[in-house]
NUVEXVEX-308199 format. One line per 10 residues: number of its first residue (from 0); for each residue y negated, x, z of C-alpha. Coordinates in steps of 0.1 Angstrom, whole numbers, m for minus. Last residue first. Example, Ala and Ser with C-alpha at 12.3 -4.5 7.8 and 13.67 -1.06 7.14 Angstrom:
2
1> 11 137 71 ~ 45 123 78
//
This chain:
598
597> 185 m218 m302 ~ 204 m205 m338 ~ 208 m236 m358 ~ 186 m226 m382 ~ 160 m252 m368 ~ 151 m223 m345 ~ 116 m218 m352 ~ 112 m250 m357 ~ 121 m259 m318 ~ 97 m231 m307
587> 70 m248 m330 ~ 74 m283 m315 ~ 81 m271 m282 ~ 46 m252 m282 ~ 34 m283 m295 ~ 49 m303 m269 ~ 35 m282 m238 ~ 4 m279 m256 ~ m6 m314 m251 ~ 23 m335 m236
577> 59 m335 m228 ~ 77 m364 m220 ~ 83 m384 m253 ~ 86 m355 m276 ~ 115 m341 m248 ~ 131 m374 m252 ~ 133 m367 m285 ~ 151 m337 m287 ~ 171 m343 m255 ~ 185 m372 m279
567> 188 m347 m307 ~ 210 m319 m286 ~ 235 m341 m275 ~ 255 m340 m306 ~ 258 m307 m295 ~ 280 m317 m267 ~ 288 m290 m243 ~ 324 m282 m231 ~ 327 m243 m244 ~ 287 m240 m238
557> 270 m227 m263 ~ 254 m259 m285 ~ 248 m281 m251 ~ 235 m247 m236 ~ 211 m244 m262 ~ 194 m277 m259 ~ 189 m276 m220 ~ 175 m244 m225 ~ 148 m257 m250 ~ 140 m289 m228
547> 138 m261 m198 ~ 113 m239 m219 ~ 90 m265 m232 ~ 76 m269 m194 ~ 47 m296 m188 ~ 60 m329 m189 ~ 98 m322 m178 ~ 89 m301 m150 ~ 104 m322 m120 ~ 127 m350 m133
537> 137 m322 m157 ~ 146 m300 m131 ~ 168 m325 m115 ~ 182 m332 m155 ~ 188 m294 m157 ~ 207 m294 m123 ~ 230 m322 m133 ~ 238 m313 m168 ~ 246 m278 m151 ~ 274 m298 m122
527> 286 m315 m154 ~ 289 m284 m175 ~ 312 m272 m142 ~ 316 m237 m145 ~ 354 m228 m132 ~ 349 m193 m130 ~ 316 m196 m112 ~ 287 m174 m122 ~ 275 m203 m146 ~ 271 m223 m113
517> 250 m199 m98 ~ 228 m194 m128 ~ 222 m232 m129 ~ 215 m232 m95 ~ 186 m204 m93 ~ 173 m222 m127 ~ 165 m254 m98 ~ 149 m233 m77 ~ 129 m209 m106 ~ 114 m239 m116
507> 95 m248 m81 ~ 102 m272 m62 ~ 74 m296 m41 ~ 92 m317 m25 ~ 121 m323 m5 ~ 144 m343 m23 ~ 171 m318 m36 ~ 168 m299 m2 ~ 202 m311 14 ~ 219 m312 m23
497> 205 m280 m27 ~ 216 m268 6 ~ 250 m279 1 ~ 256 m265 m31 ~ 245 m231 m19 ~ 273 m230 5 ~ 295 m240 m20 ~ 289 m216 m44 ~ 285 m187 m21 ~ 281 m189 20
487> 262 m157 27 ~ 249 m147 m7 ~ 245 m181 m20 ~ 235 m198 11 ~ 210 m166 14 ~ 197 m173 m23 ~ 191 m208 m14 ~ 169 m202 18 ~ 147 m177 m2 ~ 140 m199 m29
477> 129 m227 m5 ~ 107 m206 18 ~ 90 m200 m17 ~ 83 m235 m27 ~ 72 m246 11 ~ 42 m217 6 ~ 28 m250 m17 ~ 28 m276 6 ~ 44 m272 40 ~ 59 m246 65
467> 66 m259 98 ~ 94 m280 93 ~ 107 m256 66 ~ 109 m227 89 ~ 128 m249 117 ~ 156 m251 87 ~ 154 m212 80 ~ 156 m207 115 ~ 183 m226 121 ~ 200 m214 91
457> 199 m176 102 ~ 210 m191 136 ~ 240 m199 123 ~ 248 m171 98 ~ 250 m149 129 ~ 223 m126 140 ~ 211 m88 130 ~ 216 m85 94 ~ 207 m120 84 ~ 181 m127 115
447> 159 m100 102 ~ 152 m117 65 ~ 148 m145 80 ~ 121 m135 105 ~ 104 m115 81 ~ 107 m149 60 ~ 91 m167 88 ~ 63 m141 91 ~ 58 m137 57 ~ 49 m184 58
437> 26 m182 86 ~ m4 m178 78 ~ m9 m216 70 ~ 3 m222 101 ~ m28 m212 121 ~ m13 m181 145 ~ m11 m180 181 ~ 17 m201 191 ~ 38 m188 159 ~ 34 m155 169
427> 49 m163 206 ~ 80 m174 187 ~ 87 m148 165 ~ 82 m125 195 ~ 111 m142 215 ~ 130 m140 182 ~ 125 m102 186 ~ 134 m91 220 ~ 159 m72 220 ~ 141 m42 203
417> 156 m24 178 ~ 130 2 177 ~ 125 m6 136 ~ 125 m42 144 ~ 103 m39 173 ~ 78 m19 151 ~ 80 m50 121 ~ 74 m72 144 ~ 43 m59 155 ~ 32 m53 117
407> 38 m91 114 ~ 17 m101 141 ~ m14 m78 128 ~ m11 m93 94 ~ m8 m123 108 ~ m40 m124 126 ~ m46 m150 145 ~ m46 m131 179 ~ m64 m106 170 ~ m76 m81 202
397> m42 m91 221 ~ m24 m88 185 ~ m43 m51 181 ~ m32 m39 214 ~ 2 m50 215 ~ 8 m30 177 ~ m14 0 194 ~ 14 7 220 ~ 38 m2 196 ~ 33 23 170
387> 28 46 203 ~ 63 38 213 ~ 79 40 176 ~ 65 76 163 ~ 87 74 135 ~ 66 92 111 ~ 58 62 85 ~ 55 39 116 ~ 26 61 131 ~ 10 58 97
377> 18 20 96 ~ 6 18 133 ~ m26 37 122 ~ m38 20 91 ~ m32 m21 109 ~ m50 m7 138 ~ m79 5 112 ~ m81 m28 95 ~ m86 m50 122 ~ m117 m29 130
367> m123 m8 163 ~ m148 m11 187 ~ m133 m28 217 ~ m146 m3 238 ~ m109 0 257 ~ m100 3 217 ~ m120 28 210 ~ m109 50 235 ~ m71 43 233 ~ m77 51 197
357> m95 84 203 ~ m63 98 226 ~ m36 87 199 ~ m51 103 176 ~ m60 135 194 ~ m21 136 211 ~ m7 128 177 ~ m30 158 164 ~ m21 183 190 ~ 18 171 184
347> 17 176 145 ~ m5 213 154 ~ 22 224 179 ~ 54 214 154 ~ 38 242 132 ~ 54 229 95 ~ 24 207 84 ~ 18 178 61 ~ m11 156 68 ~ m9 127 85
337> m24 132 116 ~ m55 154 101 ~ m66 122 81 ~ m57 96 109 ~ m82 119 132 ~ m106 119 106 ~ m102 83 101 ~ m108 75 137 ~ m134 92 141 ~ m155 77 107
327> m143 44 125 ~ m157 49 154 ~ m191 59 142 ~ m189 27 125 ~ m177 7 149 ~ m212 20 171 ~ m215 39 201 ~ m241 65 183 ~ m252 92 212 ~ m215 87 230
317> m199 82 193 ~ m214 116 180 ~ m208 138 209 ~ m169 131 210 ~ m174 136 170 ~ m186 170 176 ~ m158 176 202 ~ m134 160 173 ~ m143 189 151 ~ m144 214 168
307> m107 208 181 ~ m98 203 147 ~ m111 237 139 ~ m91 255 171 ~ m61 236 161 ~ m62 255 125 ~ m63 284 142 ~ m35 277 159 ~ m14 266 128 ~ m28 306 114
297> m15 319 147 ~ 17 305 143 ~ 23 312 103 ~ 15 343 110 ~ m13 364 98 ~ m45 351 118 ~ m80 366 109 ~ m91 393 132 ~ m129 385 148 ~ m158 403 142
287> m168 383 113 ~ m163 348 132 ~ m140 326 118 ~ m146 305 93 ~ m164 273 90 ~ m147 250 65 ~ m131 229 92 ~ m162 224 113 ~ m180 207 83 ~ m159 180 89
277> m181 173 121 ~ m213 180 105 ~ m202 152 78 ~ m193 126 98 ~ m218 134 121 ~ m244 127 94 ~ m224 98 80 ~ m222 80 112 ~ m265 71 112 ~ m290 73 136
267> m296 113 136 ~ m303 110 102 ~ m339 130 99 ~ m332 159 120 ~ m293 167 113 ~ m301 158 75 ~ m333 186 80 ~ m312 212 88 ~ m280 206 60 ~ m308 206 34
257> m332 235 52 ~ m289 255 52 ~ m284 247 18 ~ m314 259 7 ~ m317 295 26 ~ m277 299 7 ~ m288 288 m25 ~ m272 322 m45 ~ m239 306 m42 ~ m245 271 m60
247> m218 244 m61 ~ m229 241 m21 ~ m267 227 m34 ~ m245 197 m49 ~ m226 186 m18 ~ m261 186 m3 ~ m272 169 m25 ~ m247 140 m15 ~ m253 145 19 ~ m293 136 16
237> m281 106 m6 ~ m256 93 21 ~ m274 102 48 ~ m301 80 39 ~ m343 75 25 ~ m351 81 m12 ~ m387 85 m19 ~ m395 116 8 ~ m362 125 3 ~ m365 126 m39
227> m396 151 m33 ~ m383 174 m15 ~ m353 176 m33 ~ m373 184 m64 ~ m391 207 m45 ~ m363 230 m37 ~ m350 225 m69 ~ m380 243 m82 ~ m376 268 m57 ~ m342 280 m63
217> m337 315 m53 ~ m348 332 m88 ~ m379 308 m89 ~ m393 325 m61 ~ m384 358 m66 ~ m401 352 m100 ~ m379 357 m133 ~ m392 329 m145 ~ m426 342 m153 ~ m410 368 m175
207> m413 409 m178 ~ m381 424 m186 ~ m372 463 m178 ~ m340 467 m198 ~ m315 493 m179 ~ m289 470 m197 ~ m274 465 m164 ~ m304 450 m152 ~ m314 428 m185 ~ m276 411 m179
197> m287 406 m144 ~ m318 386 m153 ~ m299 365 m176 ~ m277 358 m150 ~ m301 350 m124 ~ m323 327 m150 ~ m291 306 m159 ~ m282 303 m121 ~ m322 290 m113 ~ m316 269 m145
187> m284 259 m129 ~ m302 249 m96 ~ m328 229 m113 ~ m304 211 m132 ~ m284 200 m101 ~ m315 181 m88 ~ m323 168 m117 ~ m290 150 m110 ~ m297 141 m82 ~ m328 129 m86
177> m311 110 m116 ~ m287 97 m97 ~ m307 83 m69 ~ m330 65 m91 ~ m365 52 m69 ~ m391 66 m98 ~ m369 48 m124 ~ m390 46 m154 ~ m415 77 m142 ~ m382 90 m132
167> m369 91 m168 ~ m396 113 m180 ~ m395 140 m155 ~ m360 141 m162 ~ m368 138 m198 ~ m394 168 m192 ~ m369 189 m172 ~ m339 185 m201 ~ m365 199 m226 ~ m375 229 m210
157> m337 239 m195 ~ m332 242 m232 ~ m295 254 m235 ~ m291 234 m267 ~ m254 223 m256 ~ m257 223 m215 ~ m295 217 m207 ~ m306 195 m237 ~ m271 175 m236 ~ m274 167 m198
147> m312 157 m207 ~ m299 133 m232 ~ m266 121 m207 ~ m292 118 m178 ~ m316 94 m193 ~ m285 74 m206 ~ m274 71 m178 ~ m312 59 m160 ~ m307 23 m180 ~ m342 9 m186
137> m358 33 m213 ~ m331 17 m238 ~ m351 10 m267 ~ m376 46 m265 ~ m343 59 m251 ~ m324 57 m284 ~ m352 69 m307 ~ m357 102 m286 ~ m317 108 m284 ~ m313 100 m318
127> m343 129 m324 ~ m324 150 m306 ~ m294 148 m321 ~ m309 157 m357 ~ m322 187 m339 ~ m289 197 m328 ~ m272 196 m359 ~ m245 163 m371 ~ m212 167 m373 ~ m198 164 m339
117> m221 160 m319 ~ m245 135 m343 ~ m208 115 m341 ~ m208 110 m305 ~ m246 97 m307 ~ m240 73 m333 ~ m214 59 m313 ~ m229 58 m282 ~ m260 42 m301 ~ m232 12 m311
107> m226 11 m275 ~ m260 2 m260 ~ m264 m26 m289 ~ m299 m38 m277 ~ m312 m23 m308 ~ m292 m38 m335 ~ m309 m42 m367 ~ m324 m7 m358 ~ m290 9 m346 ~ m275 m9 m380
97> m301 6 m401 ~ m304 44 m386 ~ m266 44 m383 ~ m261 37 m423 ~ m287 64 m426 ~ m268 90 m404 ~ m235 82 m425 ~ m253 90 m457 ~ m267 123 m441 ~ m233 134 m428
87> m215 124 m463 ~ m242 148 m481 ~ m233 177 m454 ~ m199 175 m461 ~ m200 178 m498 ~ m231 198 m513 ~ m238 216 m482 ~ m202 224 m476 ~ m198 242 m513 ~ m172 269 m496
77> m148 267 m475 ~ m114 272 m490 ~ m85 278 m474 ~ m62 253 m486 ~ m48 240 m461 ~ m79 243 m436 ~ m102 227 m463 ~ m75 200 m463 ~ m79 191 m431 ~ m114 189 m429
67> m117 171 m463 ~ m93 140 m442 ~ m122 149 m414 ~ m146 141 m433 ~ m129 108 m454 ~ m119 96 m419 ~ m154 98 m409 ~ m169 81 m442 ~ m141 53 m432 ~ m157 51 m398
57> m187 45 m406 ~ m181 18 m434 ~ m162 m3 m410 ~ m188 5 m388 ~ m212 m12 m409 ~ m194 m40 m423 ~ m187 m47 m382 ~ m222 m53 m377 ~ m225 m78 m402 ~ m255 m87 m425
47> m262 m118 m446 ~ m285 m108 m474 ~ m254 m85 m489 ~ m259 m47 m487 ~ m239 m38 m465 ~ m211 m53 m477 ~ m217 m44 m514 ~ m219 m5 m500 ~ m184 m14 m488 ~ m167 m25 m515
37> m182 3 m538 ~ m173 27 m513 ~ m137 18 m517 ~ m135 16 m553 ~ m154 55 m556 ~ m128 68 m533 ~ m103 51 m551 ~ m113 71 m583 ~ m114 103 m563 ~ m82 98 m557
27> m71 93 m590 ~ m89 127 m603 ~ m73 145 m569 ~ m85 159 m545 ~ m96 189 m526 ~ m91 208 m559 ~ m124 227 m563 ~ m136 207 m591 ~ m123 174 m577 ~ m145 178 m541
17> m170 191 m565 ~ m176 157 m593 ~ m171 137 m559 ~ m204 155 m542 ~ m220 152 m571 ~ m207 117 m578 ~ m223 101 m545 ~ m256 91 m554 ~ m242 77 m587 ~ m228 52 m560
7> m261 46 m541 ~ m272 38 m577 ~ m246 12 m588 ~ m250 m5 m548 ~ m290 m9 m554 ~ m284 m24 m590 ~ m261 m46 m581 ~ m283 m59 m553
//
């Protein structure tokens, strides 16, 4: 192995013996340069091989590059290339060539080799990474499409990009994305061709060439490319999505239109078709004849006219397709137009009236999701429309009743319109709904009874709250109850709560910290009163929770009446309590601080 690694180094001194000649570095650089590679060379050339030896080595060679790179550009010298730069390429490319082969089902070590080849390596070289990578990787379609995305746009060779297309589909003859994508190189061969063709024109050159047919000129090989992937490829949302490519393309105007035809013929049955004829609407100008709008007004009523089109499509759609699905692809639309931004107080009250219109529709055909009367009372919220948010609020809790979601966003409308009567609609919720759904509704319900009700029946509600609310939401209704009897009541207030809760399990830690905070806030801090709280906590959390031993520690050395002598007794008892990680975690967090800083 010595051997092997002494000659691959002697290898390298031409290139060294130039890169010192012409000043690009120095004599003691170069001898680090020749140390490092030594290391690495033995690395790669041990029995037991590592992938990460090899990309260490890569990317060392590709910071020694671009390192030459830069000081090429300092310099301004930029000569001897071939004997420098182009010998580190080659080396690199071999290193690549053995881990990609040792390595075969790495898909991200080819990425690698790939992104270097276009930076440093030529084209050809590429290509032939390309070839070797999807001979291993026939089975993943990207990468298909990245080598024949390369031929097209970097080597220009429409040639080569068609036969891996052609290629890749024999591997994946069902692939949407590579239809479509082949799809989209057809079209810019077509464009390439067009060009080219023009360029001849206005060079008054009269060029003979097969591809400059009339026939190719306007697209046909896309044409039958699209053909062919609809006849293998059934749905909308395929047919729409070449279509979206064919509109890239100016000069496809006859294609677009058989694309946009035969979607209208062959998907009748499916919401995506309207969807998209109906949006379509918006893009259509107005007629040639016709004078285009100039004022603001005229331009907002214009705009009215598309929507108009649009919904009178989509009134068509949902009476030939009464589905939830063709509802919902209305019903977003209409959202969509409702809450976009507009000036023209006509065209915000047109699309209220459309929303609002569609809705009641739907919803009389109960063919609406949960999800979309939940999206349009919050959009209706968000512009203050209050009656109609709560026109659809009662219809979605009549349609789900044991939704809370849907309870809560009613709540939240009769909040905002100051409704009186809001605690009566707490308390029809709570009839409907399971109560482990329950828990943001009674801290909505809190949360509204602070600023609107008397301190009183906040606490009733928080104390009926915690009758119905058990387990694990319990911990949070907790929290909340004791920051209101601080904020409302302060120390005292909160004092009496916790004593009141103090048994009513579960806690969480943040309960019994909440205390210990409150009490340091006090001008008269009781240590006792802390001592207390920390020893509750520790009752609770002692076992698994290193942090509250620690604490407990420092604020016997900090506080003005603390004992430090305490400090070992808590030591131990902490070693007796906690267990597994918890105590080495305390162990090492306690060492940590042995300087007497905790």
């Amino acid at each position: 192995m010595a051997e092997i690694i002494q000659e691959r180094i002697e290898d390298r001194l031409p290139e060294l013996e130039q890169l010192e000649r012409i000043g690009l570095f120095s004599h003691a650089e170069i001898k680090a340069i020749i140390k490092k590679a030594s290391d690495l060379e033995y690395k790669i050339q041990r029995r037991t091989l590592f992938k990460e030896d090899f990309i260490n080595y890569v990317q060392y060679e590709i910071n020694l590059l671009e390192l030459i790179q830069r000081r090429r550009t300092r310099i301004g010298y930029s000569f001897k290339k071939d004997e420098i730069e182009n010998s580190i390429v080659h080396r690199v490319q071999g290193v690549f060539q053995r881990a990609s082969a040792k390595w075969k089902d790495d898909v991200q070590l080819w990425l690698s080799y790939v992104v270097f080849c276009k930076k440093w390596a030529t084209k050809t070289q590429l290509s032939k990474v390309f070839s070797a990578m999807l001979a291993i990787h026939s089975n993943k379609p990207a990468l298909w499409i990245m080598a024949a995305k390369w031929e097209m746009e970097d080597r220009l060779s429409s040639e080569s990009a068609r036969q891996l297309f052609l290629r890749a589909l024999r591997f994946h003859p069902e692939c949407a994305k590579l239809y479509k994508e082949y799809f989209r190189m057809e079209l810019m061969h077509a464009e390439k061709l067009r060009k080219e063709k023009e360029e001849f024109e206005k060079a008054s050159m009269d060029v003979e060439h097969p591809d400059y047919s009339e026939e190719i000129l306007k697209g046909e090989l896309a044409r039958i490319v699209y053909k062919n992937s609809v006849s293998i490829i059934k749905g909308a949302e395929f047919h729409v999505s070449l279509l979206s490519v064919a509109q890239l393309f100016d000069f496809a105007k006859d294609l677009q239109k058989e694309i946009y035809d035969d979607l209208q013929t062959l998907h009748t049955d499916d919401p995506l078709t309207w969807d998209y004829v109906a949006r379509r609407e918006l893009e259509i100008e107005s007629q040639t004849g016709e004078e285009q709008p100039t004022t603001k007004q005229a331009k907002a009523v214009e705009v009215g006219r598309k929507e108009e089109r649009c919904c009178a499509v989509y009134e068509e759609a949902v009476k030939t397709l009464p589905t939830e699905a063709m509802w919902k692809c209305y019903i977003t639309f209409c959202l969509e137009r409702f809450t976009k931004k507009s000036n023209s107080g006509f065209l915000r009250g047109k699309r209220l009236e459309r929303t609002m219109t569609s809705f009641r529709k739907a919803h009389e055909l109960k063919l609406l999701s949960e999800c979309q009367y939940k999206q349009l009372i919050v959009s209706l919220l968000c512009h203050k429309f209050l009656r109609e948010a709560l026109e659809v609020a009662v219809a979605g809790t009549e349609l789900f009743r044991d939704s809370g979601t849907m309870w809560q966003l009613k709540l939240r409308v009769l909040i905002e319109s100051k409704s009186p009567d809001i605690a009566m609609l707490f308390e029809e919720a709570f009839v409907h709904l399971k109560p482990q759904v329950c828990l943001p509704l009674w801290i909505s319900w809190a949360e509204w009874s602070e600023g609107a009700k008397s301190q009183e029946d906040t606490e009733a509600v928080f104390k009926k709250a915690l009758l119905a609310v058990i387990g694990a939401d319990s911990v949070t209704l907790k929290n909340k109850y004791l920051d209101w009897a601080y904020r409302s009541g302060g120390y005292r207030k909160a004092r009496a709560v916790f004593k009141s809760l103090q048994e009513s399990r579960p806690f969480s830690v943040d309960f019994f910290r909440k205390m210990i905070q409150f009490e340091k806030e006090q001008e008269s801090c009781n240590i006792a009163n802390i001592r207390e709280y920390y020893e509750r906590a520790l009752r609770e959390f002692g076992s698994t929770d290193s942090d509250i031993w620690m604490d407990y520690m420092k604020e016997e050395l900090t506080h003005p009446l603390g004992r430090p002598e305490n400090c070992g007794r808590i030591y131990w008892r902490a070693m007796k309590m906690l267990q597994g990680e918890s105590a080495e975690a305390f162990v090492a967090k306690h060492a940590m601080h042995q300087t007497g800083h905790l």
